[in-house]
N, CA, C and O of each residue as an XYZ file, in Angstrom:
768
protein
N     -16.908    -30.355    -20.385
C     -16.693    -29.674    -21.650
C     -15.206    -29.326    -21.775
O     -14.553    -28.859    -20.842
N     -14.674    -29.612    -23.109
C     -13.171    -29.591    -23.156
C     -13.116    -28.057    -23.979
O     -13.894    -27.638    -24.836
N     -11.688    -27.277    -23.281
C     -11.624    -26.127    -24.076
C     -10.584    -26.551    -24.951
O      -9.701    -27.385    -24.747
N     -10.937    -25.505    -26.458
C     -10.176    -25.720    -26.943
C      -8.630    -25.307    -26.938
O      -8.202    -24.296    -26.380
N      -7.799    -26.299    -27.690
C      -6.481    -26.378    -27.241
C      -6.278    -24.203    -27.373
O      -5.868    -23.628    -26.365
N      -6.545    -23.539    -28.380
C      -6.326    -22.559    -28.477
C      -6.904    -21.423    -28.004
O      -6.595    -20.300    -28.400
N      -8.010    -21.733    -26.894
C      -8.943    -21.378    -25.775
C      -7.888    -21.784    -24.254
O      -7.927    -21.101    -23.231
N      -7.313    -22.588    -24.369
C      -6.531    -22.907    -23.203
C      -5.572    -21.918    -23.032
O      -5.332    -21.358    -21.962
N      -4.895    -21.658    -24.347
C      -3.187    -21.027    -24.334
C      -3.945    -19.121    -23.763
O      -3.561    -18.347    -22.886
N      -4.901    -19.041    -24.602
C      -5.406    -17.252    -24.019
C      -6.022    -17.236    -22.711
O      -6.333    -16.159    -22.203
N      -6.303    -18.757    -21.893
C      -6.781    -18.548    -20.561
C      -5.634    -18.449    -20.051
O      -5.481    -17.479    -19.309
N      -4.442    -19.386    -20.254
C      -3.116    -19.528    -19.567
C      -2.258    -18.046    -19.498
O      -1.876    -17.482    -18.473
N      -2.052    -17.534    -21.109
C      -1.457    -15.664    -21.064
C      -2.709    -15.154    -20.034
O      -2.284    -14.838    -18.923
N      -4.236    -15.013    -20.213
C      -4.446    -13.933    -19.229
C      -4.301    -14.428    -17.433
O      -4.641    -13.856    -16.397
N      -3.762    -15.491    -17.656
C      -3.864    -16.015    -15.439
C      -2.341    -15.012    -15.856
O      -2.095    -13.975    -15.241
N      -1.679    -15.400    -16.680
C       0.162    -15.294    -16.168
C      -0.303    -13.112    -16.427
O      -0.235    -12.281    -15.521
N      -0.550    -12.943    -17.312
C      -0.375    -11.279    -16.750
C      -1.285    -11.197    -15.684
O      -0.702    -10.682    -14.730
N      -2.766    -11.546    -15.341
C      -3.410    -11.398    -14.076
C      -2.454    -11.412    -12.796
O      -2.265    -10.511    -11.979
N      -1.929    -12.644    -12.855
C      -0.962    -12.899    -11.923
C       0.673    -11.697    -11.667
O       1.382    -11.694    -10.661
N       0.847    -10.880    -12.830
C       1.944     -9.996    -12.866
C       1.631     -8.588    -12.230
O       2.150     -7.474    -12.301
N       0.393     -9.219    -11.480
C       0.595     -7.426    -10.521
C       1.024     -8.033     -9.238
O       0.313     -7.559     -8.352
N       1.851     -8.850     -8.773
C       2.243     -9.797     -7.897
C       3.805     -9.151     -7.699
O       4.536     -8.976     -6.724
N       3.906     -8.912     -9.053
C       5.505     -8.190     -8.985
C       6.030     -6.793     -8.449
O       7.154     -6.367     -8.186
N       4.528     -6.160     -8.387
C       4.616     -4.866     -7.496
C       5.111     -5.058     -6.163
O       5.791     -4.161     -5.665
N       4.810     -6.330     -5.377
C       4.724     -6.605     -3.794
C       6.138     -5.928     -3.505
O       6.195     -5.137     -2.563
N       7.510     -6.241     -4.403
C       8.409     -5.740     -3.681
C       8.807     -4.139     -4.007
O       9.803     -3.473     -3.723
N       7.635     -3.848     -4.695
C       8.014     -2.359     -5.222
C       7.496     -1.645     -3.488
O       8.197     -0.984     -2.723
N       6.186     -2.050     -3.329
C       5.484     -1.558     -2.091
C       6.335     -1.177     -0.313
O       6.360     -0.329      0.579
N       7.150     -3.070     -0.874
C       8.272     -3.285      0.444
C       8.941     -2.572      0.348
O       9.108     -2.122      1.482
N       9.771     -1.879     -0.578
C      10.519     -1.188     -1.025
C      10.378      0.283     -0.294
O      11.306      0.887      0.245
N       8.860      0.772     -0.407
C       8.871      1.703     -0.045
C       8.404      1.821      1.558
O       8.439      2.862      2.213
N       8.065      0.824      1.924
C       8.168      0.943      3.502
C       9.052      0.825      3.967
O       8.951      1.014      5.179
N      10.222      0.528      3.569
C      11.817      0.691      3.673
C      11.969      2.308      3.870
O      12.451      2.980      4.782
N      11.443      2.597      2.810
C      11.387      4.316      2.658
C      10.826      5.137      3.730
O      11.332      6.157      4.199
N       9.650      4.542      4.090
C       9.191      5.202      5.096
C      10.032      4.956      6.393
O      10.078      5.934      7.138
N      10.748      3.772      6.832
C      11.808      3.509      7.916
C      13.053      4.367      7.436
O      13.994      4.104      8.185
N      13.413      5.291      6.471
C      14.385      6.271      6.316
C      13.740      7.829      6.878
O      14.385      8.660      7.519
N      12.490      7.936      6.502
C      11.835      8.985      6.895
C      11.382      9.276      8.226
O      10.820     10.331      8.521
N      11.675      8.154      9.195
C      10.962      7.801     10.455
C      12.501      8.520     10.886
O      12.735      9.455     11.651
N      13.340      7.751     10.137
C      14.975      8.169     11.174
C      15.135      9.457     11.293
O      15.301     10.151     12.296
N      15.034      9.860      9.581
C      15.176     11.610      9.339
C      14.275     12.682      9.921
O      14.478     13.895      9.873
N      13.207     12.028     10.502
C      12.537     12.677     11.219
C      13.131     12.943     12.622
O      13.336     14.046     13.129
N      13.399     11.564     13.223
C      13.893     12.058     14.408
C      15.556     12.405     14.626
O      16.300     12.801     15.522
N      15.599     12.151     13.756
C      17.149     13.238     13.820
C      16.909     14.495     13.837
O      17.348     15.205     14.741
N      16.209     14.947     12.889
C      15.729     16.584     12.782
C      15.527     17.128     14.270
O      16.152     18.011     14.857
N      14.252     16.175     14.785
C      14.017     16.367     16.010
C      14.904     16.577     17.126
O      14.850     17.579     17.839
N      15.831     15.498     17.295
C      16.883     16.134     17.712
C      17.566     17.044     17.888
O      17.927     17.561     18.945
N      17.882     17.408     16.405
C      18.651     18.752     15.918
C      18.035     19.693     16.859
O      18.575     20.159     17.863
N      16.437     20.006     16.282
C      16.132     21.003     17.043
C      15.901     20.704     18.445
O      15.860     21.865     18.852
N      15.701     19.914     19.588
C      15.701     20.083     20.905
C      17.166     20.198     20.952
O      17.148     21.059     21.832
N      18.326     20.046     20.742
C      19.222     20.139     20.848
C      20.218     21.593     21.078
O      21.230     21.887     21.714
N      19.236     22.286     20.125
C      19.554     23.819     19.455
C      18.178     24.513     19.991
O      17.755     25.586     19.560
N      17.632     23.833     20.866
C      16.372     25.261     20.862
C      16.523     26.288     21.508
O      15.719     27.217     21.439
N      17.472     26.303     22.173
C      17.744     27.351     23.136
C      18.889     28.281     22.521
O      19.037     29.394     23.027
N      19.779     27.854     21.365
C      20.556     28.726     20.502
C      20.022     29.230     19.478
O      20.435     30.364     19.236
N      18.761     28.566     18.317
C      18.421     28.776     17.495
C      17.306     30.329     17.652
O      16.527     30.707     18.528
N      17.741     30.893     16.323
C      16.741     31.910     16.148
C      15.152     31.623     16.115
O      14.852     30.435     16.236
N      14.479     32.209     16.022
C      12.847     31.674     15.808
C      12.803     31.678     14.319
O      12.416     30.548     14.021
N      13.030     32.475     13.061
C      13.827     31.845     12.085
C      13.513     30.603     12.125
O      12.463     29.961     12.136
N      15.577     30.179     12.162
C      15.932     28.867     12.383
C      14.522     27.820     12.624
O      14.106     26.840     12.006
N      14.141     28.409     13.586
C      12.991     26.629     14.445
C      11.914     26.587     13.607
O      11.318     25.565     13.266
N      11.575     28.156     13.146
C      10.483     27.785     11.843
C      10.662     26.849     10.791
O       9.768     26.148     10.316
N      12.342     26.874     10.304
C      12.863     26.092      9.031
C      12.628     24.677      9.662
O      11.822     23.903      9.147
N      13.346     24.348     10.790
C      13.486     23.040     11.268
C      11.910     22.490     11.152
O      11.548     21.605     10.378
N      11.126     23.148     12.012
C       9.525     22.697     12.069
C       9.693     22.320     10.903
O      10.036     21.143     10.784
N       9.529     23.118      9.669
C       9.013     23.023      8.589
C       9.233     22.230      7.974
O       8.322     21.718      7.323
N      10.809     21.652      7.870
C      11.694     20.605      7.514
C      10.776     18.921      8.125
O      10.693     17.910      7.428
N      10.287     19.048      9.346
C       9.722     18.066     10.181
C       8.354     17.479      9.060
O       8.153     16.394      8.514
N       7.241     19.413      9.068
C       6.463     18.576      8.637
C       6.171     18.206      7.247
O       5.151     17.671      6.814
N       7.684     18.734      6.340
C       7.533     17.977      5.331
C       7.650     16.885      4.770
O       7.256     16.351      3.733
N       8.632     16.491      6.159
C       9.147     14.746      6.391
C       7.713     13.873      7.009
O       7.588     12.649      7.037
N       6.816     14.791      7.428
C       5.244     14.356      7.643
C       4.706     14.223      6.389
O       4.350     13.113      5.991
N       4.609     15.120      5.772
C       3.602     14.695      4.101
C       4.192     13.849      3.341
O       3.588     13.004      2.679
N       5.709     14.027      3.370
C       6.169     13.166      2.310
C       6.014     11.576      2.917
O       5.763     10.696      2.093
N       6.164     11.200      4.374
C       5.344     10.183      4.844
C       3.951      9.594      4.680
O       3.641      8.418      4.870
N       3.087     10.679      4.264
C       1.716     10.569      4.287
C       1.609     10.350      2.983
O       0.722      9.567      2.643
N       2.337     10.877      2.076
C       2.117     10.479      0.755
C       2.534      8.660      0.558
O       1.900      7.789     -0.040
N       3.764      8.574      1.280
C       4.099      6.948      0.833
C       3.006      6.243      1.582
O       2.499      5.212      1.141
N       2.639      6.803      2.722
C       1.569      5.912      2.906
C       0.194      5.272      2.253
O      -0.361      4.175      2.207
N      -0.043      6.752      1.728
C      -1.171      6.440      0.575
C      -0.702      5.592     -1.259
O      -1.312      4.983     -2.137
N       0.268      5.918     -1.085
C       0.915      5.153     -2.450
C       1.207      3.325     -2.229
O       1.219      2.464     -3.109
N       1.472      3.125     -0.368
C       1.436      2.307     -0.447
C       0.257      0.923      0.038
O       0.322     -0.306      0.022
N      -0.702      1.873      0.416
C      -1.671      1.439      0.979
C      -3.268      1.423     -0.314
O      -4.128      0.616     -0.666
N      -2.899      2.783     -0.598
C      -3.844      2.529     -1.841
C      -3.468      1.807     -2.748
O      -4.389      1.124     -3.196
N      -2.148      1.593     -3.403
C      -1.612      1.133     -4.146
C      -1.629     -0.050     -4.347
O      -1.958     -0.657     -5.365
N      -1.204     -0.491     -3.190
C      -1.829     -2.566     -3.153
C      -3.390     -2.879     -3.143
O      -4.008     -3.862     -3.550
N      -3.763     -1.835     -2.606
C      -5.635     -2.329     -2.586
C      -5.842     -2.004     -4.034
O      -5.878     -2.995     -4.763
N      -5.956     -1.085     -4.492
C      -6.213     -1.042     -6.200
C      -5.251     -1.556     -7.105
O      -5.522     -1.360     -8.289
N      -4.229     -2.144     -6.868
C      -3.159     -2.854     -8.301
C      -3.010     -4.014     -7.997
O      -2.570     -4.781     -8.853
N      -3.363     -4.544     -6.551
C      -2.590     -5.921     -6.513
C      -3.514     -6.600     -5.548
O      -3.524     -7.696     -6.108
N      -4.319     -6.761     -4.483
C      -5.048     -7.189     -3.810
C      -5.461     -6.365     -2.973
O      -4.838     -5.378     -2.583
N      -6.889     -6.818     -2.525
C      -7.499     -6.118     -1.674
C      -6.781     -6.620      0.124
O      -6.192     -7.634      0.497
N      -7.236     -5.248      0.915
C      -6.193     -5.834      1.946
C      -7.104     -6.726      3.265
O      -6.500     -7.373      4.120
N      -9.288     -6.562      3.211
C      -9.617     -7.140      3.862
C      -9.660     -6.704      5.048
O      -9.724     -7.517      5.970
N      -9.633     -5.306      5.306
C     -10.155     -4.211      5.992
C     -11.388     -4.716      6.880
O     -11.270     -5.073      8.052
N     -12.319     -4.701      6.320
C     -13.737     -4.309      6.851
C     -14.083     -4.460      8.416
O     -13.921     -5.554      8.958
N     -14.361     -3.814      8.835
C     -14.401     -3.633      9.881
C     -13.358     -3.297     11.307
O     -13.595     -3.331     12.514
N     -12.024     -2.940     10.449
C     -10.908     -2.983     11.330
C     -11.031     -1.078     11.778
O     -11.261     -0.130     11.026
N     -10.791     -1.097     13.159
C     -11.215      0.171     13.912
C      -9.947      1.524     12.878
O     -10.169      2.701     12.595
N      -8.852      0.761     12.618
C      -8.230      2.059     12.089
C      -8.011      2.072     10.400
O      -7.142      2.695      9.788
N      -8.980      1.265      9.885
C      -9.242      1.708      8.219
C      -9.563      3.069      7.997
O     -10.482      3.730      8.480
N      -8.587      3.426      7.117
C      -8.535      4.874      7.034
C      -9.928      5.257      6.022
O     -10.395      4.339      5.348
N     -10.366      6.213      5.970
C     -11.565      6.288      5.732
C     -11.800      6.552      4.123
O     -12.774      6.124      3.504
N     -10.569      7.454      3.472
C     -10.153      7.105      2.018
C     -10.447      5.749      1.445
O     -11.020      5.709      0.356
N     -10.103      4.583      2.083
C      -9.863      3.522      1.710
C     -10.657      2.817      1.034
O     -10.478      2.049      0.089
N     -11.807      3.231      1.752
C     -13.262      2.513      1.420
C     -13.464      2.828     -0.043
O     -13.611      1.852     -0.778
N     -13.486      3.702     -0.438
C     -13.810      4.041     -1.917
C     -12.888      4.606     -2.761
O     -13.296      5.335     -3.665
N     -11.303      4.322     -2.573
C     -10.470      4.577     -3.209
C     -10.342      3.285     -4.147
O     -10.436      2.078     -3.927
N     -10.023      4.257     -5.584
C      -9.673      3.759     -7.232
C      -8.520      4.398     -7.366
O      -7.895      5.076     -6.550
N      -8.249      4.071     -8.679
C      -7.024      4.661     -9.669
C      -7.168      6.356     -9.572
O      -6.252      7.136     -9.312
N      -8.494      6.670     -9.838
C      -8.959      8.459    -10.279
C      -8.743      8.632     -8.589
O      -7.959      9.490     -8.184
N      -9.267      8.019     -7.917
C      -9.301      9.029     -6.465
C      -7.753      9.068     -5.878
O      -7.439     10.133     -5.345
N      -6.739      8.010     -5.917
C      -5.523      8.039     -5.797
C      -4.661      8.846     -6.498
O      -3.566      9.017     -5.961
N      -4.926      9.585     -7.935
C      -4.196     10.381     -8.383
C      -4.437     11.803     -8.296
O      -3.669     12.726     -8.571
N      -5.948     11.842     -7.755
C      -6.036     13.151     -7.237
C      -5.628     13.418     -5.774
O      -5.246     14.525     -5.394
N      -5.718     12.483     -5.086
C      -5.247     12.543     -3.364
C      -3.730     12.824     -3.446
O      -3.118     13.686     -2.816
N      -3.170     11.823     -4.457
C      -1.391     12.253     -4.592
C      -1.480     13.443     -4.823
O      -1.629     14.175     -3.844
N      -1.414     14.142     -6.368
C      -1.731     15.059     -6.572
C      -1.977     16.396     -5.620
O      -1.551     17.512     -5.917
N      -2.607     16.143     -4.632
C      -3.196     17.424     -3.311
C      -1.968     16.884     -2.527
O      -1.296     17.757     -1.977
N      -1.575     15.657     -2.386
C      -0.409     15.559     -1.066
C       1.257     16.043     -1.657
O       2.270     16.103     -0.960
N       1.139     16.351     -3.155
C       2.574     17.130     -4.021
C       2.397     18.309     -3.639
O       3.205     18.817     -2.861
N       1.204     19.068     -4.143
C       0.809     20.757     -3.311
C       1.398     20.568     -2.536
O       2.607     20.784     -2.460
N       0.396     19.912     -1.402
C       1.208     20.269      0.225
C       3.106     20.114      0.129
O       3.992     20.509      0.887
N       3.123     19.670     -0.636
C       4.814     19.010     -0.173
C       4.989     20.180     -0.778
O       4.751     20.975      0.131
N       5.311     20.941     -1.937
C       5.362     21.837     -2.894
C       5.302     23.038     -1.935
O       6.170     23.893     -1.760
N       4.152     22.930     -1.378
C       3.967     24.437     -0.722
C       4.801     24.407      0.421
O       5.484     25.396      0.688
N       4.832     23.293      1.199
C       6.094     23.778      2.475
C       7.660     24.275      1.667
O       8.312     25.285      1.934
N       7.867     23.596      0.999
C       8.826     23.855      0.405
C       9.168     25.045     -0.142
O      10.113     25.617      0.400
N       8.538     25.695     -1.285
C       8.196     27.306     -1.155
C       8.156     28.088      0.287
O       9.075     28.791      0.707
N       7.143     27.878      0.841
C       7.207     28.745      2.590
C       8.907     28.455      2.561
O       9.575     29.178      1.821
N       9.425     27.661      3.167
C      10.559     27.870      3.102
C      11.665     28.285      2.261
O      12.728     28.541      2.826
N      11.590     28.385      1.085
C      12.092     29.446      0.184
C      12.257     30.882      0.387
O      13.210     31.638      0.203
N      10.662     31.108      0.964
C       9.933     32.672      0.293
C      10.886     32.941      2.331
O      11.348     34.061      2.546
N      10.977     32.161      3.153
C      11.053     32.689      4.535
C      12.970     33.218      4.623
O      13.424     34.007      5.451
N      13.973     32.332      3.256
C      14.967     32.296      3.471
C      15.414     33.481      2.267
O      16.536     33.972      2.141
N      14.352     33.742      1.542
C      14.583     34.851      0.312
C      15.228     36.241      1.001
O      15.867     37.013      0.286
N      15.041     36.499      2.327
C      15.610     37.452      2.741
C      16.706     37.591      2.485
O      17.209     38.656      2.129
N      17.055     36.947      2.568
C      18.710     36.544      2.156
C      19.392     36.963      1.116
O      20.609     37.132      1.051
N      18.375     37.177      0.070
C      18.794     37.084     -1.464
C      19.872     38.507     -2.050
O      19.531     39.685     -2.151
N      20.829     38.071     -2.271
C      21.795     38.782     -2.856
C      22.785     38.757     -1.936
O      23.922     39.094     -2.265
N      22.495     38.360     -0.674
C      24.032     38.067      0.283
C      24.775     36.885      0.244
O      24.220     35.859     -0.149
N      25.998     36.870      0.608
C      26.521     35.464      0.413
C      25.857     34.188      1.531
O      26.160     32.998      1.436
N      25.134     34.623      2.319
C      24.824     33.900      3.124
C      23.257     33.168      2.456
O      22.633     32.297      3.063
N      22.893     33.664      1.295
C      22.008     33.471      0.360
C      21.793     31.806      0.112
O      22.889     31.274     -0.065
N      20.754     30.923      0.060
C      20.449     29.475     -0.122
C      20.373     29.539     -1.751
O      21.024     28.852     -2.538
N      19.423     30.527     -2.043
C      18.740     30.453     -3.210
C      19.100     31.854     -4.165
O      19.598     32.826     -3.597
N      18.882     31.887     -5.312
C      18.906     33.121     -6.160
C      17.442     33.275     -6.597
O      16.420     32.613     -6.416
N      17.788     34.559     -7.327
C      16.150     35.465     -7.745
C      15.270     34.145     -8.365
O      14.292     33.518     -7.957
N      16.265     34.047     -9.743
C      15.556     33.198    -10.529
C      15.503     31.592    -10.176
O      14.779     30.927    -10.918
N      16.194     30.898     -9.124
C      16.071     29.702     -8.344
C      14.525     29.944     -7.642
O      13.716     29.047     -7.879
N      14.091     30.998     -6.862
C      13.004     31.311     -6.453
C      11.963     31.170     -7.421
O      11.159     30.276     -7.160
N      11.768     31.818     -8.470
C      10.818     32.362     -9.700
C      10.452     30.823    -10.519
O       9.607     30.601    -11.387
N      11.481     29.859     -9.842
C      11.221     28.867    -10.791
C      10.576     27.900     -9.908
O       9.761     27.122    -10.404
N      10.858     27.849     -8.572
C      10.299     27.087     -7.590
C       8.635     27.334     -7.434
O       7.810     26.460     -7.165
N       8.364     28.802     -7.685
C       6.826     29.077     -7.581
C       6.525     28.823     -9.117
O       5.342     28.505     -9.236
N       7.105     28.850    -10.177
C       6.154     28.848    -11.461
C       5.889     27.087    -11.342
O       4.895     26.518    -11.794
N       7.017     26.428    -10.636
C       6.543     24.922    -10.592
C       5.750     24.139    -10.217
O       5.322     23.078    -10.669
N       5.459     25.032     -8.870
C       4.706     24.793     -8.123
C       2.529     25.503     -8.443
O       1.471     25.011     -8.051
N       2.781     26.574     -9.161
C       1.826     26.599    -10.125
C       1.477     25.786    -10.856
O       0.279     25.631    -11.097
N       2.597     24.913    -11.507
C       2.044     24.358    -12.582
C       1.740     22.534    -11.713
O       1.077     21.656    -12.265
N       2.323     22.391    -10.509
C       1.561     21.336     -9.825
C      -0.018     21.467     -9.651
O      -0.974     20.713     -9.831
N       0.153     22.729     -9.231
C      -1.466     22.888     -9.050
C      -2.374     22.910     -9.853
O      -3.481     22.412     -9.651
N      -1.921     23.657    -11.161
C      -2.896     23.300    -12.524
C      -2.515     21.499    -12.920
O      -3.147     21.359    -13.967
N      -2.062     20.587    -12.723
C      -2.254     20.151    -12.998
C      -2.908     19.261    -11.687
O      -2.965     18.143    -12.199
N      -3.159     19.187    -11.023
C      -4.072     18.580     -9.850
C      -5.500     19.363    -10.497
O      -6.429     18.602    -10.225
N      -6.064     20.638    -11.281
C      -7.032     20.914    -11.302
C      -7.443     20.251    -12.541
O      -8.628     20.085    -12.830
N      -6.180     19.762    -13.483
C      -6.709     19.087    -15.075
C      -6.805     17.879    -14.056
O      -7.943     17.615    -14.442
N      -6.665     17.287    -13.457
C      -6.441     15.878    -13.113
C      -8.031     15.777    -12.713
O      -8.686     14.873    -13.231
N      -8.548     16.521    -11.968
C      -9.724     16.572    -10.914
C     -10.595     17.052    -11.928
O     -11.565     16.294    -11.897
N     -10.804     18.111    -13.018
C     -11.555     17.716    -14.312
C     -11.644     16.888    -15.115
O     -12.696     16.810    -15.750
N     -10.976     16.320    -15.274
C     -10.629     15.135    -16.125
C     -11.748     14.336    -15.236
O     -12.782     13.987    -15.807
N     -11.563     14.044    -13.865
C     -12.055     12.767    -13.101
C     -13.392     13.274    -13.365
O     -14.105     12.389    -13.839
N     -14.057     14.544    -13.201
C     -15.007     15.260    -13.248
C     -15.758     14.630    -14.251
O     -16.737     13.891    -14.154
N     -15.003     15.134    -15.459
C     -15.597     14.621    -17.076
C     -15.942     13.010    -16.959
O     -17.086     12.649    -17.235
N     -15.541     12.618    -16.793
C     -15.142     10.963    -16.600
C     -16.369     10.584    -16.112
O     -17.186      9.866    -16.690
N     -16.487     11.166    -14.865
C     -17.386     10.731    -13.865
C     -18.882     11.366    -14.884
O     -19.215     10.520    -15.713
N     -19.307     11.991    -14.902
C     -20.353     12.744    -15.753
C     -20.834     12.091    -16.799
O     -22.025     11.831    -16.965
N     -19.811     11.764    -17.641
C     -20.163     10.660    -18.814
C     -20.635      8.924    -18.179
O     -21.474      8.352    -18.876
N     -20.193      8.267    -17.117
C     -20.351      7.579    -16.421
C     -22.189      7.436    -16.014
O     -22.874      6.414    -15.968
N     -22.550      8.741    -15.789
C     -24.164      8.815    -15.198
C     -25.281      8.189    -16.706
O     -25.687      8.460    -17.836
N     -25.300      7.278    -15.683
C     -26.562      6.605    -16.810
C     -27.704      7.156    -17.339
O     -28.452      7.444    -16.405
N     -28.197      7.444    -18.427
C     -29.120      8.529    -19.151
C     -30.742      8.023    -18.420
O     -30.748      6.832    -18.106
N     -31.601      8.518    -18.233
C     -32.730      8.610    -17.392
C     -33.914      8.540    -18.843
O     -35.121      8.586    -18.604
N     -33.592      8.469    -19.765
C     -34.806      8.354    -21.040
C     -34.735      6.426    -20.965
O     -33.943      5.529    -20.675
N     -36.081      6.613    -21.421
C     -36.976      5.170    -20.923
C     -36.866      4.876    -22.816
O     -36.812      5.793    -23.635
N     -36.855      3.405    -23.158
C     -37.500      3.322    -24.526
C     -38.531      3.701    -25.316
O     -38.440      3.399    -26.505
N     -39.777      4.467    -24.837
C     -40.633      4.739    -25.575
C     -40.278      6.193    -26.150
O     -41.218      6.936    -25.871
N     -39.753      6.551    -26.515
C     -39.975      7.937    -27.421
C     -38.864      8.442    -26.563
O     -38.835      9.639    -26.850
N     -37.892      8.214    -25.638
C     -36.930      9.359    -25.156
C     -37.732      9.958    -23.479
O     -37.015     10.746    -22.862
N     -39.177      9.590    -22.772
C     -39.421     10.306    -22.222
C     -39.643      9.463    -21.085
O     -39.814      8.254    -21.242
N     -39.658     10.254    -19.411
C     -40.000      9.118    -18.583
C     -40.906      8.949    -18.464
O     -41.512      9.732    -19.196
N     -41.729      8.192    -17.810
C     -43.055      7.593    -17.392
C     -43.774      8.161    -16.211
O     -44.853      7.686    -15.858
C-alpha cells in the first residue's frame, strides 16, 4: 500500500522532531561535566577543612560541613536531572535488573521529576539559610557576610520554594485524581 505523497511529508516532520530529543544528549554531557566540577569542589573543601581542623572554630567546621553537604545535594540534584532526564526525554536507559537502579527510576515521569527536583531545591535552599541564620550573628559588624534585609529575603525565598513544591505536588495530585477511571457501568450509572 502506497502512502500518500502528502501522508509521507507528515510521517517524515514527525520522525525529524521525534528524532530532536537526540539534541538533549549533549545538554546531559554537559552536565556530567558539571558534576566532575562538583567532585573537585568537593574535595578541595575537604581539604580546606582537614587542613584547618585543628585551627578552625567549631563555627567555622559547621560552615565548611555545610558547604560539603551542599556540594552533596546540588550533586544529587544533577544526578537526578541527569538520569531522569534521559530516561523520560530522550531514551530509556535499559536498567532492568541492574543491582544499582536507583529505585526512583522505575516509575519516574515528567510529574514525579519535578516534584523530586523541587524537594532537592528545599534541601539546597535550606542548607543555605542554616548557614545564613548560623553567620547572622554577625549582623551589624563589619565582619558581617550578610545584612538584615539580605537575610529576610533569603527566607521569604525560600518560603516561596516551598509553596511552590506544594502547588507543584497539588497540581500532580489534581492531575492524578482526574486520571482515575470512573467505576459506573453502562446501565443506568450503577455497578453490578
Amino acid at each position: 500500500m502506497k502512502i500518500p505523497a502528502d501522508r509521507s511529508h507528515l510521517r517524515f516532520l514527525g520522525s525529524l522532531i521525534f528524532g530532536s530529543r537526540w539534541l538533549q544528549v549533549p545538554l546531559y554531557l554537559g552536565l556530567i561535566v558539571a558534576q566532575c566540577v562538583y567532585v573537585f569542589l568537593f574535595l578541595k573543601e575537604l581539604t580546606h577543612l582537614i587542613s584547618h581542623a585543628t585551627t578552625f572554630t567549631e563555627q567555622q567546621i559547621m560552615l565548611v560541613v555545610l558547604a560539603l553537604i551542599d556540594v552533596v545535594m546540588i550533586s544529587n540534584l544533577l544526578v537526578m536531572v541527569i538520569v531522569g532526564g534521559y530516561e523520560t526525554f530522550v531514551s530509556r536507559l535499559d536498567l532492568e535488573g541492574h543491582p544499582d537502579q536507583p529505585e526512583w527510576l522505575s516509575h519516574v515521569n515528567a510529574s514525579v521529576l519535578k516534584i523530586k527536583l523541587a524537594m532537592a531545591i528545599i534541601g539546597i535552599s535550606s542548607i543555605h539559610l542554616l548557614k545564613t541564620f548560623i553567620e547572622a550573628g554577625n549582623l551589624g559588624t563589619p565582619a558581617a557576610k550578610y545584612t538584615e534585609a539580605g537575610v529576610m529575603w533569603q527566607t521569604i525565598i525560600h518560603v516561596i520554594f516551598i509553596l511552590s513544591a506544594i502547588g507543584i505536588a497539588y497540581v500532580d495530585y489534581l492531575g492524578r485524581s482526574l486520571d482515575v477511571p470512573s467505576h459506573k457501568s453502562t446501565d443506568g450509572g450503577h455497578k453490578k
